[in-house]
C-alpha positions in Angstrom: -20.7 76.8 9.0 -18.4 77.7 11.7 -14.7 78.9 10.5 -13.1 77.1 13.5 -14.8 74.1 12.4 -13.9 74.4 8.6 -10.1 74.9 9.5 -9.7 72.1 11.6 -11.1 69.9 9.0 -8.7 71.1 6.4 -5.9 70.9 9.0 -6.9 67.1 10.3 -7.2 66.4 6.1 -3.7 67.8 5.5 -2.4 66.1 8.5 -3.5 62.3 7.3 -2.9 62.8 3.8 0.7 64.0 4.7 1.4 61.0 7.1 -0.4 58.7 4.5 2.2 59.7 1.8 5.0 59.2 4.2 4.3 55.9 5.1 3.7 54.9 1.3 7.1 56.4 0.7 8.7 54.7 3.7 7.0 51.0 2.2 8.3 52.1 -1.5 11.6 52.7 -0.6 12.0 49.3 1.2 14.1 47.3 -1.2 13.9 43.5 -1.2 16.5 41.4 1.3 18.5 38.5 0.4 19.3 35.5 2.5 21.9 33.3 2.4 21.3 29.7 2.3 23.5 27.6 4.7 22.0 24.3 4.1 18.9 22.5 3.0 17.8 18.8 3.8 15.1 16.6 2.1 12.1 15.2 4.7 10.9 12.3 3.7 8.0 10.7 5.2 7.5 6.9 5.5 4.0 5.4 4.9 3.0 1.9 4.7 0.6 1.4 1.7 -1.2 -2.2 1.0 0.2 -4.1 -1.8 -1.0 -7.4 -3.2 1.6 -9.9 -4.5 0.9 -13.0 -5.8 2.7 -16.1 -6.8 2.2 -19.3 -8.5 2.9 -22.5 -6.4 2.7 -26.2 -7.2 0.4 -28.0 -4.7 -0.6 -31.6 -4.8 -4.6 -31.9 -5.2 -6.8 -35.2 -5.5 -7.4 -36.2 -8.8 -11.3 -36.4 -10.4 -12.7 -39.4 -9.4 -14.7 -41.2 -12.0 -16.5 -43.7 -9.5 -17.3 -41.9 -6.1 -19.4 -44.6 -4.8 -16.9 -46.8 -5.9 -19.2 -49.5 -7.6 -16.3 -51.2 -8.9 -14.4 -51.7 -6.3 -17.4 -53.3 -4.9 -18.4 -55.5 -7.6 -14.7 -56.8 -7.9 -14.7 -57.9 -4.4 -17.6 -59.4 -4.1 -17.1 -61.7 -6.8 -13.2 -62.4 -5.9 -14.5 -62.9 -2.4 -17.4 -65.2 -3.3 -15.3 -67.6 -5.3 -13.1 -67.7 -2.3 -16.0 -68.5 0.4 -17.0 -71.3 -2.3 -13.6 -73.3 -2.2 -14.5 -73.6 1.6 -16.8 -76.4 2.8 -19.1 -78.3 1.3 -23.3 -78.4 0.7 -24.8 -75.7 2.9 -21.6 -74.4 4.1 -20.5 -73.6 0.9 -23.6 -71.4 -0.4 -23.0 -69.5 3.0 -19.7 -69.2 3.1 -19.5 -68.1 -1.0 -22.2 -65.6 0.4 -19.9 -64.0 3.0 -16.9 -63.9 1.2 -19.2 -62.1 -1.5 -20.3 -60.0 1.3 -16.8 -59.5 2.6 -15.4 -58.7 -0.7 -17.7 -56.1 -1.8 -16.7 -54.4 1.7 -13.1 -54.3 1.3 -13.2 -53.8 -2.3 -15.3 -50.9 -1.9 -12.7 -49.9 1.0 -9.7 -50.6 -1.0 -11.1 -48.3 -4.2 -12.1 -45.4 -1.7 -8.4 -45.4 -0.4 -6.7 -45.4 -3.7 -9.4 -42.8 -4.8 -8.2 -40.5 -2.3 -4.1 -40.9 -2.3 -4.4 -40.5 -6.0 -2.6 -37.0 -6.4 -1.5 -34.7 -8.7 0.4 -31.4 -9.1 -1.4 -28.0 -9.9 0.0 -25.0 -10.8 -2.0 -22.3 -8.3 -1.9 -18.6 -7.8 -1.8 -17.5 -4.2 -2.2 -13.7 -3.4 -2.0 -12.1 -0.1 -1.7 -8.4 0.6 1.6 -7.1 2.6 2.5 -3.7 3.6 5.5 -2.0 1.7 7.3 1.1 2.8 7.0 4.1 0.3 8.7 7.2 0.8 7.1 10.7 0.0 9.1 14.1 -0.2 7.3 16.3 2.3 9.9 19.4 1.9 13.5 20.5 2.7 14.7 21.9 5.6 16.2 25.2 4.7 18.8 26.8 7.2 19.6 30.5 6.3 21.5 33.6 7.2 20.0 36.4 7.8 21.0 40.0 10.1 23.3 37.4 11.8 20.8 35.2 12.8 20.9 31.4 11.9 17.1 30.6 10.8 15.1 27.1 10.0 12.2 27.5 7.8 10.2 24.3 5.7 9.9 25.1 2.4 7.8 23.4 -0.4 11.0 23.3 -2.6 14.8 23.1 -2.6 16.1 26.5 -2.8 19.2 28.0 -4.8 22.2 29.9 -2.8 19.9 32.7 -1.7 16.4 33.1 -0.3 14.2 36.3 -1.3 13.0 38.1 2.0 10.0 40.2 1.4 7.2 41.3 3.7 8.5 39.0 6.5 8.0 36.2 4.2 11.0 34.1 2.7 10.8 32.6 -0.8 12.9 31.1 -3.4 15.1 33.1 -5.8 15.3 31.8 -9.3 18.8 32.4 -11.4 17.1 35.3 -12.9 15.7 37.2 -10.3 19.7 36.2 -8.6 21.5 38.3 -11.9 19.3 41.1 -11.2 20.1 41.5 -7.1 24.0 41.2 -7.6 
């Protein structure tokens, strides 16, 4: 193999390894930054979500009737009309006139118990539901303002942060209390 060859390999070699180490000991010696926290602010979003409420209300319904062709009514009219048509006139003119007050009767009897059948109320207790659309709020994160190389920063974060903020790798993150007693 050629000697020129074989040195400039061991050279180049040297070379990376030796700027490999010093950039390793450049990112070692980095020590973790702190941030100060000016302020942080709750963002809440606002949805509308369905909701069904239901109450109970008194309405007026029609009561069961017992006689819907309202034979009764019928059958009491037609006799209380046909003993009316018989006090008028006399031979022949009484049998047809006690037939159309019979007829008569049964008509307006019939009509009579079909009114009453159907203005006959009463009160029921009945559950109405409908659905409406409620406001519910949802914490989406806070707003954290921070201090940092004299620059006044916003980030969103997924939690409310303490009095500092933990700067590491160009990313920001909470400090908890105990990671706080070990930077002061």
């Amino acid at each position: 193999m050629n000697k020129g060859l074989l040195v400039g390999i061991i050279v180049g070699a040297v070379g990376v390894t030796a700027a490999g180490s010093v950039a390793s000991l450049h990112y070692l010696d980095q020590q973790p930054q702190f941030a100060e926290v000016v302020s942080s602010k709750a963002v809440m979003e606002e949805t509308l979500v369905p909701v069904e409420e239901c109450k109970t209300v008194q309405v007026q319904v029609q009561k069961p009737v017992k006689d819907e062709h309202q034979i009764s009514g019928t059958v009491i009219g037609a006799v209380v009309g046909g003993v009316l048509g018989n006090q008028v006139g006399g031979g022949n003119g009484k049998k047809v006139a006690t037939v159309v007050g019979a007829a008569a009767g049964g008509y307006t009897g019939k009509q009579v118990q079909k009114e009453l059948q159907t203005t006959d109320l009463e009160n029921q207790a009945q559950r109405q539901c409908s659905t409406v659309q409620k406001k519910k709020s949802k914490l989406v994160g806070y707003d954290v303002r921070y201090l940092h190389n004299g620059k006044l920063i916003t980030v969103r974060m997924p939690e409310k942060p303490g009095d500092q903020l933990l700067i590491q790798d160009g990313k920001v993150h909470p400090v908890a209390k105990a990671d706080m007693a070990v930077s002061e």
